[in-house]
C-alpha positions as CSV (number, residue, x, y, z in Angstrom):
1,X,0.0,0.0,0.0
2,X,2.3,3.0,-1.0
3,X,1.0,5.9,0.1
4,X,0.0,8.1,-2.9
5,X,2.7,10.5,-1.8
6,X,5.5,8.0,-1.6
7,X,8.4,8.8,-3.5
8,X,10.0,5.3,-3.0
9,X,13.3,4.7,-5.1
10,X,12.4,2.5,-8.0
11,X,14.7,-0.5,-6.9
12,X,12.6,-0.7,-3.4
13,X,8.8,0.0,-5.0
14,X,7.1,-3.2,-5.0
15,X,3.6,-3.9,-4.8
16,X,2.8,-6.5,-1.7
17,X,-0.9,-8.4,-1.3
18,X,-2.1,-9.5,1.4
19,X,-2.2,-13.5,1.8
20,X,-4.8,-15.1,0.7
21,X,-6.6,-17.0,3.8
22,X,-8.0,-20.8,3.9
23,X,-11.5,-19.5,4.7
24,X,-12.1,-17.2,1.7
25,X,-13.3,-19.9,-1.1
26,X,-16.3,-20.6,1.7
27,X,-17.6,-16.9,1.6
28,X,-17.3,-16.2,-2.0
29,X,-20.4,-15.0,-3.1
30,X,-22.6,-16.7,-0.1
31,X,-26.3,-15.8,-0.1
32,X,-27.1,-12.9,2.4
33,X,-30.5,-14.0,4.3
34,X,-31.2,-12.6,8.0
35,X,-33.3,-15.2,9.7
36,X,-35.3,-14.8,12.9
37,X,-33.1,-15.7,16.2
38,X,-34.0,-18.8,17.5
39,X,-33.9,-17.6,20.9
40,X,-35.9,-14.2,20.8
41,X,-36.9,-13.0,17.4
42,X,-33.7,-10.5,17.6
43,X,-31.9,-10.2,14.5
44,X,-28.3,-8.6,15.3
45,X,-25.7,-7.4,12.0
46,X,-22.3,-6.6,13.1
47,X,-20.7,-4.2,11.1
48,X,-17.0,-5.2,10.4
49,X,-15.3,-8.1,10.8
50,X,-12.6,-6.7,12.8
51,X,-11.3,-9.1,15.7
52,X,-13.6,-7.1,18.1
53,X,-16.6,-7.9,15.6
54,X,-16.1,-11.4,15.4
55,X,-15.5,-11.8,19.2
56,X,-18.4,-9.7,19.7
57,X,-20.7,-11.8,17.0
58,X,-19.6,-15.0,18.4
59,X,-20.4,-14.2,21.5
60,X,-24.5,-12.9,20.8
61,X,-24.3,-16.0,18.4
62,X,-23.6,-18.9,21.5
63,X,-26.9,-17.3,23.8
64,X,-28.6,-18.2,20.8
65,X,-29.3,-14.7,18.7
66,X,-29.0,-14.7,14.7
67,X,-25.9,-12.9,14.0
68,X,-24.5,-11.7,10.6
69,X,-21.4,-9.8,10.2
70,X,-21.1,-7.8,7.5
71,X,-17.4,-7.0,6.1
72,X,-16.2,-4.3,2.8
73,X,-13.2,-5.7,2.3
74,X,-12.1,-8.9,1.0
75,X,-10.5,-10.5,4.5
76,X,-11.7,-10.4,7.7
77,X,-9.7,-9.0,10.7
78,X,-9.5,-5.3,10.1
79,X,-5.9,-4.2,11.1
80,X,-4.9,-7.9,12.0
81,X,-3.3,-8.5,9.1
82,X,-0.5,-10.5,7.3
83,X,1.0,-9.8,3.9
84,X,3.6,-11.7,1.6
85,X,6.3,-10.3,-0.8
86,X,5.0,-11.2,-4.5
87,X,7.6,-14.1,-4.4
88,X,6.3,-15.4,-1.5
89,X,9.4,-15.3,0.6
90,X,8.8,-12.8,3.4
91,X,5.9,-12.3,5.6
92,X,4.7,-9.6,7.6
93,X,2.2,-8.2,10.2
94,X,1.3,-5.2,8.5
95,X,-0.8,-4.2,11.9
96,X,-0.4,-5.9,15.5
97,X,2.9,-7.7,15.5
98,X,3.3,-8.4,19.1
99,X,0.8,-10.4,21.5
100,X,0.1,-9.1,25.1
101,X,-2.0,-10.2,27.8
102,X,-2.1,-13.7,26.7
103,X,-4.8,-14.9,28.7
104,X,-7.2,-12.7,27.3
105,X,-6.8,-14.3,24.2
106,X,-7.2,-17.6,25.5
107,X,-10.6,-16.1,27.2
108,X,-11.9,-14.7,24.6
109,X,-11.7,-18.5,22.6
110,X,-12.7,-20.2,25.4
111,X,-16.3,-17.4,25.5
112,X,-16.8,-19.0,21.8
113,X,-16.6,-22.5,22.9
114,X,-13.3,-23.3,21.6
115,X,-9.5,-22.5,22.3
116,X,-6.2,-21.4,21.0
117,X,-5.0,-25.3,20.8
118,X,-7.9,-26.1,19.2
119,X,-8.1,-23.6,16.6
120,X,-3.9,-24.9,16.0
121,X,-3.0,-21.4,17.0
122,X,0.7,-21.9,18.7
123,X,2.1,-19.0,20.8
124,X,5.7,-18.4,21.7
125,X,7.0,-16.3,24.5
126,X,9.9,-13.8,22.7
127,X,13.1,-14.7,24.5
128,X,15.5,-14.3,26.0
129,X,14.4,-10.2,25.6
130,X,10.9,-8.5,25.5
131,X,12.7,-6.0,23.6
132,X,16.2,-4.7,22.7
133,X,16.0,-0.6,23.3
134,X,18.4,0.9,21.3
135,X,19.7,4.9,22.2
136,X,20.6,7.1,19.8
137,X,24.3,7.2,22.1
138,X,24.5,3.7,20.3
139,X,24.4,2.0,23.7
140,X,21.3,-0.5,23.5
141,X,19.5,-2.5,26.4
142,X,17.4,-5.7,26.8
143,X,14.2,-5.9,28.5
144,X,15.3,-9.4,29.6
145,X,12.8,-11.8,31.2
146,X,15.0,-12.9,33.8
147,X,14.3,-10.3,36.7
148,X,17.9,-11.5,38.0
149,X,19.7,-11.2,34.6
150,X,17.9,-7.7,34.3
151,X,18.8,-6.4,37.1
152,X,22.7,-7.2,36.9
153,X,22.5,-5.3,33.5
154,X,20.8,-2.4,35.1
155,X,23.9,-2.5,38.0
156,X,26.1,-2.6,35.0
157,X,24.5,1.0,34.0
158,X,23.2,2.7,37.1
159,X,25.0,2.2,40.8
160,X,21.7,1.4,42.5
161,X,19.6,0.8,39.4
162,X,18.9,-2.7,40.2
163,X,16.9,-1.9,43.6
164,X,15.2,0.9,41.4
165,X,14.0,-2.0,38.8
166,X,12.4,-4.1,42.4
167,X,10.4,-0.8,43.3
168,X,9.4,0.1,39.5
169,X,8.3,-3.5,38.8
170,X,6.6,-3.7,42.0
171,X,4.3,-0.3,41.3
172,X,4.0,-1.5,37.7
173,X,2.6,-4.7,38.9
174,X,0.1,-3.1,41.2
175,X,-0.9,-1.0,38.6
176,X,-1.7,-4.1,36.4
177,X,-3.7,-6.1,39.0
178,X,-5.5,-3.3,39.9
179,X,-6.1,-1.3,36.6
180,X,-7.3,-4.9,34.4
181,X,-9.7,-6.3,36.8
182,X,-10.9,-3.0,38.2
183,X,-11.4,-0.2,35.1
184,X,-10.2,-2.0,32.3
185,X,-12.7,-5.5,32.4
186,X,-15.1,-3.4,34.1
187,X,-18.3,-1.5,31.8
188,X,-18.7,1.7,33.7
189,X,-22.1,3.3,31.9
190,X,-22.2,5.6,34.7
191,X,-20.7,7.6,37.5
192,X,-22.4,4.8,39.7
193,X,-21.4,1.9,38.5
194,X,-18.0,3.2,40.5
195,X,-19.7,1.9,43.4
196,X,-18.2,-1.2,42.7
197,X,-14.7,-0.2,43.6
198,X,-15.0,-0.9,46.9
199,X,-12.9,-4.0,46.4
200,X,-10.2,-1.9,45.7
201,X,-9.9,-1.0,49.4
202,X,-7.0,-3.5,49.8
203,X,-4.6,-1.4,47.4
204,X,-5.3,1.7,49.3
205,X,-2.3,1.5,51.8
206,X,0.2,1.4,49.3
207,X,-1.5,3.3,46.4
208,X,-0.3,6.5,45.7
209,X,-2.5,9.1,43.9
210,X,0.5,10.3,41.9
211,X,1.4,6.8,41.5
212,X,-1.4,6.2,38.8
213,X,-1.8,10.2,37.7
214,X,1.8,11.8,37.7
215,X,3.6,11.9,34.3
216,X,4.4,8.6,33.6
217,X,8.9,10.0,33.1
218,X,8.5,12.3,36.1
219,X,7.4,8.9,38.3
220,X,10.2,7.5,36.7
221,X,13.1,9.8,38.1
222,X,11.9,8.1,41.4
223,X,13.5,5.0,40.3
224,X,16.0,5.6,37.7
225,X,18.7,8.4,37.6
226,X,20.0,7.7,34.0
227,X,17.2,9.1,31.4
228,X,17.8,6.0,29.3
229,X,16.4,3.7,31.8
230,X,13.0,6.0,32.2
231,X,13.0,5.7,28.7
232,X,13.4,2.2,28.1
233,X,10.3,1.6,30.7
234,X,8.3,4.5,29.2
235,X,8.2,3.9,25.5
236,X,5.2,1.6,26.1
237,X,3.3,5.1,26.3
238,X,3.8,4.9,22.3
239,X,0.7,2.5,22.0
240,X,-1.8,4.4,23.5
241,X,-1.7,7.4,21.8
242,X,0.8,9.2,24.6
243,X,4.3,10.2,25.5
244,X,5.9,9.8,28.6
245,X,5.7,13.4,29.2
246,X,2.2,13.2,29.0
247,X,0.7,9.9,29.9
248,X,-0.5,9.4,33.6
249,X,2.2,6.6,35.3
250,X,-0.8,3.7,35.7
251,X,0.5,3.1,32.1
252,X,3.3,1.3,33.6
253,X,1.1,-1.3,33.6
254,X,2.2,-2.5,30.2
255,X,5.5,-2.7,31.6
256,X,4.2,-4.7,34.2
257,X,2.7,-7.1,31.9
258,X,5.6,-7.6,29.8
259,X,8.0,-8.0,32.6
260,X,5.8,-10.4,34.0
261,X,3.2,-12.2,31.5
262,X,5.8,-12.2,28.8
263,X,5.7,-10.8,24.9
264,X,4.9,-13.6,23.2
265,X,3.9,-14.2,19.4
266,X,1.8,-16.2,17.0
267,X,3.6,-18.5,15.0
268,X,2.4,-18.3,11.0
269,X,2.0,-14.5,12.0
270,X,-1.2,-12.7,13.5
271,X,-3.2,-13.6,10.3
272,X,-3.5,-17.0,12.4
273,X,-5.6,-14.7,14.9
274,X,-7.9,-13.3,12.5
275,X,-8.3,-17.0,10.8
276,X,-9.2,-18.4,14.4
277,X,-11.8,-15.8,15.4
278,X,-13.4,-16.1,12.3
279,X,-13.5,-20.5,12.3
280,X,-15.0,-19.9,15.8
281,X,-17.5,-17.4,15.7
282,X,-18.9,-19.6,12.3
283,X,-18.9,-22.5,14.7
284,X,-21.3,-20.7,17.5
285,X,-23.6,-19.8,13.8
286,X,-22.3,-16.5,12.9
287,X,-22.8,-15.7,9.2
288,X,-20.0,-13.3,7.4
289,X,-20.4,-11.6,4.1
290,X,-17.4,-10.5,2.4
291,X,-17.5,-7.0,0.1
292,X,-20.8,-5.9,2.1
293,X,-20.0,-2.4,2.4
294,X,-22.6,0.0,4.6
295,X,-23.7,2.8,3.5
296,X,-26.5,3.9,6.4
297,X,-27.7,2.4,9.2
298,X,-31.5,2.9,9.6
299,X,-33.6,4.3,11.9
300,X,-37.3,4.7,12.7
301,X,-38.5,8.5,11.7
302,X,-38.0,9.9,15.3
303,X,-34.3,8.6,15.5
304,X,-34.5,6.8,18.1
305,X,-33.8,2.9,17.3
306,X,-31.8,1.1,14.8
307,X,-33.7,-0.6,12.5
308,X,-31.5,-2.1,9.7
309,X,-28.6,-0.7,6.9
310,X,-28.6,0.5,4.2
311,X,-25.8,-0.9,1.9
312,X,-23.8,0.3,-0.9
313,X,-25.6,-1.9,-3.5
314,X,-28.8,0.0,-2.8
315,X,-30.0,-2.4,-0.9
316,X,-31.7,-2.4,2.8
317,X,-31.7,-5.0,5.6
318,X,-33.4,-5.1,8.5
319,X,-32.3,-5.4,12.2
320,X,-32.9,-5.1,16.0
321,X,-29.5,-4.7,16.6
322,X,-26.4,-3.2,15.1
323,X,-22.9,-3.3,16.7
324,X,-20.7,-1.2,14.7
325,X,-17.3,-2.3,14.9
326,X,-15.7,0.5,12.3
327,X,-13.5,3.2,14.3
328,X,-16.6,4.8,16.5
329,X,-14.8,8.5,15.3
330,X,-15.9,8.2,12.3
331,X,-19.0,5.5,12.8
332,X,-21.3,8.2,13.5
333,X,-21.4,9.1,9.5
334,X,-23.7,6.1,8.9
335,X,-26.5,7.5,10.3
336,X,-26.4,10.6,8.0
337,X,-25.9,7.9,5.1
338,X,-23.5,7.7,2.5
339,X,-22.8,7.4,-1.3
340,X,-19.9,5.6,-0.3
341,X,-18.2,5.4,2.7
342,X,-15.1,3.8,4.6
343,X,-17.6,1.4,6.7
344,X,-16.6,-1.7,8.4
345,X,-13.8,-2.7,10.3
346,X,-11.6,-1.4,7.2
347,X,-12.0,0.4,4.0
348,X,-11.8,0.2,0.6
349,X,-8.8,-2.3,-0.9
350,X,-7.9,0.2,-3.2
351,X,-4.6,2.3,-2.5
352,X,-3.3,6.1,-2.4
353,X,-1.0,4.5,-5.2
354,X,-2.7,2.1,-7.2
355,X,-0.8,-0.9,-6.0
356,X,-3.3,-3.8,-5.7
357,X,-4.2,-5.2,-2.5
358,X,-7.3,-7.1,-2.9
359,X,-7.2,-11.0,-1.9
360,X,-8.1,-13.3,-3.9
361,X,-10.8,-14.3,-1.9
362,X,-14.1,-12.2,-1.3
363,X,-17.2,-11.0,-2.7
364,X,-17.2,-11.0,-6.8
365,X,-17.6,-7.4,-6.9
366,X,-21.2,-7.3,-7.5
367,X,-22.6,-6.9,-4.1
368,X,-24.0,-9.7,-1.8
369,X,-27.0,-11.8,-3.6
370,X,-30.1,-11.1,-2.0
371,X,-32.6,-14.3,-1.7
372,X,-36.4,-13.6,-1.4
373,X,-36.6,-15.0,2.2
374,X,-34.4,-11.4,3.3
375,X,-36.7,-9.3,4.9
376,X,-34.9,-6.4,3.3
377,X,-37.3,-4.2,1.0
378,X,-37.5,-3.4,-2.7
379,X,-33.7,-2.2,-3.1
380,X,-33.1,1.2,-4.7
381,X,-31.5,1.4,-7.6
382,X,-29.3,4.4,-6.2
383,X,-26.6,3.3,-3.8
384,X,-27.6,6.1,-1.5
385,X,-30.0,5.4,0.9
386,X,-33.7,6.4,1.2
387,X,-36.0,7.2,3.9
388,X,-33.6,8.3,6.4
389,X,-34.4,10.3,9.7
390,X,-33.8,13.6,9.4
391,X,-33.4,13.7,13.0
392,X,-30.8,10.5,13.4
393,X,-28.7,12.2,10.3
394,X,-28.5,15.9,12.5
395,X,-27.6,13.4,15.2
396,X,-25.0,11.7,13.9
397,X,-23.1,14.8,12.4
398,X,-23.4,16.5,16.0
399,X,-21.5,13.5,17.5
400,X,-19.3,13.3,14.5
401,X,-18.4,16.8,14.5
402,X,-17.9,15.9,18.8
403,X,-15.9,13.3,18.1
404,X,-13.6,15.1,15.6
405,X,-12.3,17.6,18.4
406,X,-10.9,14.8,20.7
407,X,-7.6,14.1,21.1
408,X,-5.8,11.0,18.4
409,X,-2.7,8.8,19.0
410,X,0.0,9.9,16.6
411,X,-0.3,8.2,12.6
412,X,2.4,5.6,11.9
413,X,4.2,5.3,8.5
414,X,4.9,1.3,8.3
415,X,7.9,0.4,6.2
416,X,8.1,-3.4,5.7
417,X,11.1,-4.5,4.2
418,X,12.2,-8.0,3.0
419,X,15.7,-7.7,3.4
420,X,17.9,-10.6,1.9
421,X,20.7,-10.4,4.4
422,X,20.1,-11.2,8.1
423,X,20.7,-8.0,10.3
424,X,22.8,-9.1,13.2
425,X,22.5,-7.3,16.4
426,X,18.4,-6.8,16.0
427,X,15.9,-9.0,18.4
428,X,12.3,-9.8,17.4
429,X,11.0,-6.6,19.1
430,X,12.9,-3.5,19.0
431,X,12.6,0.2,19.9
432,X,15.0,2.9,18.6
433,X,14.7,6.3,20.7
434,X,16.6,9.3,20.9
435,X,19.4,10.9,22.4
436,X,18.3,12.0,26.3
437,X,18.8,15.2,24.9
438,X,16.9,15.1,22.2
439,X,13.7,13.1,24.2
440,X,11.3,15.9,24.2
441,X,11.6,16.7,20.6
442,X,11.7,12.8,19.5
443,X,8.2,12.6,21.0
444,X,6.5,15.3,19.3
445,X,5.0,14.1,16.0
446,X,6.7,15.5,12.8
447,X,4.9,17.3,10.2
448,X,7.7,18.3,7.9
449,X,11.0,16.7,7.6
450,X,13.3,18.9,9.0
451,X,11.4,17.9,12.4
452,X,12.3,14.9,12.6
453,X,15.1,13.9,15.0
454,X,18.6,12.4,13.6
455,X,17.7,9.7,15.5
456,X,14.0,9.4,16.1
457,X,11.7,7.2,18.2
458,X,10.9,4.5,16.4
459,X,9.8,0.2,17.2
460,X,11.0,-2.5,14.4
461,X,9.7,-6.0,14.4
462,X,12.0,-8.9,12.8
463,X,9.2,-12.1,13.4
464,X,11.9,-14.3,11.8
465,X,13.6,-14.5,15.2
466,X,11.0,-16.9,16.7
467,X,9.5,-17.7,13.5
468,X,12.2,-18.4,11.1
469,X,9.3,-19.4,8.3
470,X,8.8,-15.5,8.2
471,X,11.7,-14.7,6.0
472,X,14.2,-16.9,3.9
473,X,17.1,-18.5,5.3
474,X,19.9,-16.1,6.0
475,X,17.5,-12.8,5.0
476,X,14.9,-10.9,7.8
477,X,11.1,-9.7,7.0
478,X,11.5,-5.9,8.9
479,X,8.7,-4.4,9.6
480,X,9.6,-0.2,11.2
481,X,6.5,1.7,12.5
482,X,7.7,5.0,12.6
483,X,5.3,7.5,14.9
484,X,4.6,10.9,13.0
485,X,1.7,13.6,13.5
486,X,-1.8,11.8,12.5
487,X,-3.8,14.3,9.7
488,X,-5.8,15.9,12.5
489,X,-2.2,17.6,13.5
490,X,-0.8,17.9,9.3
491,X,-2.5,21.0,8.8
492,X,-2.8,20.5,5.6
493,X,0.9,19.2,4.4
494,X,1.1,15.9,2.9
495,X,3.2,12.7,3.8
496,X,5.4,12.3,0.8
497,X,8.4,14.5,2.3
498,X,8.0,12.5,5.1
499,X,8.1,9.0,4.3
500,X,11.5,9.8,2.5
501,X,13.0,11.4,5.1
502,X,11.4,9.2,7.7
503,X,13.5,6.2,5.4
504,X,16.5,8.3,5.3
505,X,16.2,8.4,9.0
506,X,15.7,4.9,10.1
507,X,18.8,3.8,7.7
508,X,21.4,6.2,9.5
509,X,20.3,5.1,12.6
510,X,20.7,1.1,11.6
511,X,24.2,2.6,10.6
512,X,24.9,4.3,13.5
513,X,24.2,1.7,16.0
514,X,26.2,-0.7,13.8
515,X,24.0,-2.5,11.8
516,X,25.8,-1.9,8.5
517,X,24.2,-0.4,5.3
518,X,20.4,-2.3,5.4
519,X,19.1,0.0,2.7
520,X,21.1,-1.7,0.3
521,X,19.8,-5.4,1.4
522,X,16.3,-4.5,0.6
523,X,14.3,-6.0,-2.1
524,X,10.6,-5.5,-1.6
525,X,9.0,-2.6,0.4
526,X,5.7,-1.4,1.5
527,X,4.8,1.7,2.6
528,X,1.4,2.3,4.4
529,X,1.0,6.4,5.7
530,X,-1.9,7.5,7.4
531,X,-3.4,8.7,4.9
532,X,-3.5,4.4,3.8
533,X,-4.5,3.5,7.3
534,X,-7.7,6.2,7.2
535,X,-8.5,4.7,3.7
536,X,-8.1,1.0,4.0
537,X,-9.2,0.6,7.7
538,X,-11.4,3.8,8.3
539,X,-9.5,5.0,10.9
540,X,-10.5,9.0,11.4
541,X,-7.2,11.6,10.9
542,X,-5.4,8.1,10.0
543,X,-4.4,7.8,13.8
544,X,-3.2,4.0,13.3
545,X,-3.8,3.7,17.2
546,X,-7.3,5.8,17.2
547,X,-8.6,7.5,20.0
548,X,-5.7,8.5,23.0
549,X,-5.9,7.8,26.2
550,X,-5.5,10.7,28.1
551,X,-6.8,11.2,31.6
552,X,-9.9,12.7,29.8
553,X,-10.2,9.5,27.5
554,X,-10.1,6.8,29.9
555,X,-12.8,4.6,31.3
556,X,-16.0,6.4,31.9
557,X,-14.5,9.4,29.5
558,X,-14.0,7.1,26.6
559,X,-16.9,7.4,24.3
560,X,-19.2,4.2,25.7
561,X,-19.8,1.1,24.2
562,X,-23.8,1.7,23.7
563,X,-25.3,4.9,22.2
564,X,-27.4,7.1,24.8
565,X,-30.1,8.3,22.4
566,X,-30.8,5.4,20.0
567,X,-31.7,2.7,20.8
568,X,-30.0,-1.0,19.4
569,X,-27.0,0.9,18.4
570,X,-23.6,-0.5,20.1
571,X,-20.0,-0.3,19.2
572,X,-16.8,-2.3,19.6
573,X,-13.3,-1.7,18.9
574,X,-10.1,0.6,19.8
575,X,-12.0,4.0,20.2
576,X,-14.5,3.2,22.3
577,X,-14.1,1.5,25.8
578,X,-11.6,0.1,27.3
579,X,-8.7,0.9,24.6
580,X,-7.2,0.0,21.9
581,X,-5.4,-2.8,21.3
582,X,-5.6,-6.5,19.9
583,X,-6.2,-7.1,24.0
584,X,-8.2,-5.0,24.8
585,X,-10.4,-5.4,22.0
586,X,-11.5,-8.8,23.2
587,X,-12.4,-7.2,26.1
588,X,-14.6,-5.0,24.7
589,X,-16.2,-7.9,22.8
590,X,-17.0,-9.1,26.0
591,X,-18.5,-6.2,27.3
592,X,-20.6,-5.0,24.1
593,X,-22.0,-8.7,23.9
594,X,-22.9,-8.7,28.0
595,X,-24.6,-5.2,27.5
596,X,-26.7,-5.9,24.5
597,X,-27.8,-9.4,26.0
598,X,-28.5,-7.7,29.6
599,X,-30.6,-4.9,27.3
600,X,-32.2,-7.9,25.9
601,X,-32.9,-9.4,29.0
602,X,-31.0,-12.5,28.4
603,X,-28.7,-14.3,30.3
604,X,-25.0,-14.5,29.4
605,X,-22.3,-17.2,30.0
């Protein structure tokens, strides 16, 4: 997916698709009919067939409601997503590429009556380091799993580093078995629903106000001295949308889960995710439709229940229940109804650069067939919807226009590289930062190239270390996610500039910390800029990470999972609560499926 601005050197540009998976021959062109739910009459349509929609769908689908999903693009899985080089020789995650919180994956498998095992989905912890953090000094650390191991190397830095690391991982510990169970797996509709906390009375002797709500770097001088140690348990703050200079410290808890749960990975890449969530939420019933895009979703003429879609075939289907699993900043667009839109859990498969990306798999272009059991009426032969609420479509712009002032995680350009000679010195997960004195700057997302450090802040994953079948023998599949200012922050400048530069930049710093000369090792390349990630996966201002997660963005401040006004409308997915997140995602699932079944009055497993 080059971006349309990419000015990649001829020698690099290739064109990348994404792999075809073993599923797609059994959706090609499958007959779209919504039947009544053998459990209540309810009919539910998921829209997008991102992992929180399948989770979500399989989930309704096991208490016994009729559940469709209904997916634009070719594949399911929204961002969770593998691609191949055209010669078939290197494979990469092109979104999540590194597995956290394990056992909420095995939960979420276990809700749809299955499990990882079963689905022959094998996970690896990443070892013998998390991470390698390199500095922009060219002095480079391991996040090592062995707390003993880790803290000799922190001696080796810092004089009294080691008894720092105790305390840190301590705090970040608390702040993981308190924040998970507590605000994270918890659905707060309201202020009340706080009431609840009372279990957390045991953490109050040792819990520390600015513990969870100081700056997460300023905590950190408490335990480390040397600003490359603060930075090398900080840069977690990168997948939420923050900086360490501006996230609130309970955000070591993804240090704490690292340090203690492990970083672990799925072998045959995280397409084997997205494959497994789809083969078990078709188990519990759920029906998917490939190259459904949604145009509208329908209300009655007051606005004030769902009751079907509109799609882009000019067709309508009726529903009781929609849970819309495209990014909820821009979901809100479907009610005002679109001549086309970006719906689902992703977008269209075309590309800023014409480069082809659709799998072989998938609708046949025509739409979904229609059979004359579907309770969906005559279909227009416009592809915009009729018969919308006037009152539902000045809704839905007041909450998109809402949703378009909050605050978005930075956009990512993605450079992955097939490289056919091994890069020695590089672990499976690695983060390049900064010089300490150049932190503050790293952190701020460039517009232009000129702001962009020497050495910026950047994370590369090399899956070939625990799963050598991700690259040839002797060569490494590199993928570099390199944070940048999202389009909300562009003001109107474009990403080609950048992406060079942004290349120019990772390359020197491989150099510099001794890598050798990788630039001229490559052989296939794709780019995907924001302006890729807003267009193939919906995601508003192309923020790759959507929503942040501010102190005003958290928990009960996070846009709910259940709209107030209308009725039957619910959402799942990064931007609305808990987080983003592969992780956290699954969670949601489970909390958007427990809140439409307790609206339904139906009990839950």
């Amino acid at each position: 997916m080059q971006s349309a601005n990419s000015t990649c050197k001829p020698r690099l540009q290739e064109t990348l698709s994404w792999r075809r998976p073993r599923h797609a021959h059994r959706l090609r062109g499958a007959r779209l009919v919504i039947h009544a739910a053998a459990a209540n009459g309810q009919k539910v349509i998921v829209i997008g067939a991102g992992a929180g929609g399948l989770a979500t769908a399989g989930r309704l689908a096991r208490q016994g409601l009729d559940v469709w999903v209904l997916e634009k693009n070719s594949e399911v899985g929204g961002r969770v997503q593998s691609a191949t080089s055209p010669d078939g020789r290197y494979r990469f995650d092109t979104g999540p590429s590194l597995l956290l919180f394990p056992d909420k994956y095995r939960e979420a498998f276990e809700a749809l009556g299955t499990s990882l095992e079963e689905q022959g989905i094998q996970i690896d912890r990443v070892a013998p380091a998390a991470y390698r953090v390199w500095f922009g000094d060219g002095t480079h650390l391991d996040l090592l799993n062995d707390e003993a191991a880790m803290v000799q190397q922190l001696e080796s830095v810092e004089q009294g580093a080691g008894d720092g690391f105790r305390r840190f991982l301590k705090m970040a510990r608390m702040h993981l078995n308190m924040g998970v169970p507590y605000f994270i797996d918890r659905d707060f509709t309201e202020l009340a629903d706080a009431k609840g906390l009372q279990d957390l009375l045991p953490f109050l002797p040792e819990l520390n106000v600015l513990d969870l709500l100081g700056p997460h770097d300023w905590r950190l001088k408490q335990f480390f001295r040397d600003p490359r140690l603060r930075a090398m348990f900080t840069f977690q703050d990168l997948y939420v949308g923050l900086t360490p200079y501006s996230a609130p410290a309970v955000f070591g808890l993804l240090a704490g889960t690292e340090l203690t749960d492990g970083v672990w990975y799925p072998r045959g890449g995280f397409q084997q995710i997205r494959d497994g969530l789809l083969r078990a939420a078709q188990a519990c019933g759920v029906q998917v439709q490939l190259g459904a895009e949604v145009a509208a979703i329908l209300t009655d003429p007051g606005g004030s229940r769902v009751t079907g879609m509109a799609l882009a075939d000019g067709s309508r289907l009726e529903a009781d229940i929609v849970v819309c699993n495209r990014d909820l900043a821009s979901a809100y667009q479907l009610l005002e109804g679109l001549e086309s839109t970006n719906g689902g859990s992703s977008n269209s498969s075309s590309t800023s650069s014409g480069s082809s990306l659709a799998s072989s798999g998938g609708s046949n272009g025509s739409g979904p067939e229609r059979s004359s059991s579907a309770p969906s009426s005559s279909a227009p032969s416009s592809s915009a919807p009729a018969a919308l609420s006037p009152s539902a479509a000045a809704y839905g712009r007041q909450q998109h226009d809402r949703l378009g002032r909050l605050k978005y995680s930075a956009g990512v350009i993605a450079y992955n590289w097939g490289v056919k000679q091994r890069v020695e010195g590089l672990r499976h997960h690695n983060v390049f930062l900064s010089e300490p004195e150049q932190a503050q700057r790293a952190w701020r997302p460039a517009t232009r190239p000129e702001e962009l450090c020497r050495h910026p802040n950047f994370y590369v994953h090399v899956p070939n270390r625990t799963d050598p079948a991700a690259a040839p023998e002797g060569g490494d599949s590199i993928m570099v996610l390199l944070p940048v200012a999202c389009q909300q922050q562009m003001g109107g400048s474009d990403y080609a500039a950048l992406v060079e530069a942004g290349r120019q930049r990772i390359l020197q710093s491989f150099a510099d910390a001794g890598l050798g000369d990788v630039g001229s090792s490559i052989e296939h390349e794709l780019v995907i800029a924001p302006p890729d990630w807003e267009r193939q996966y919906g995601l508003r201002h192309g923020a790759a990470f959507g929503l942040a997660h501010g102190l005003d963005q958290l928990s009960l401040f996070r846009p709910p999972n259940k709209d107030k006004r209308i009725a039957g409308l619910y959402f799942v997915g990064a931007s609305t609560r808990p987080g983003n997140g592969v992780p956290l995602c699954l969670i949601g699932a489970k909390l958007t499926a427990e809140r439409v079944l307790k609206d339904l009055s139906l009990a839950h497993a």
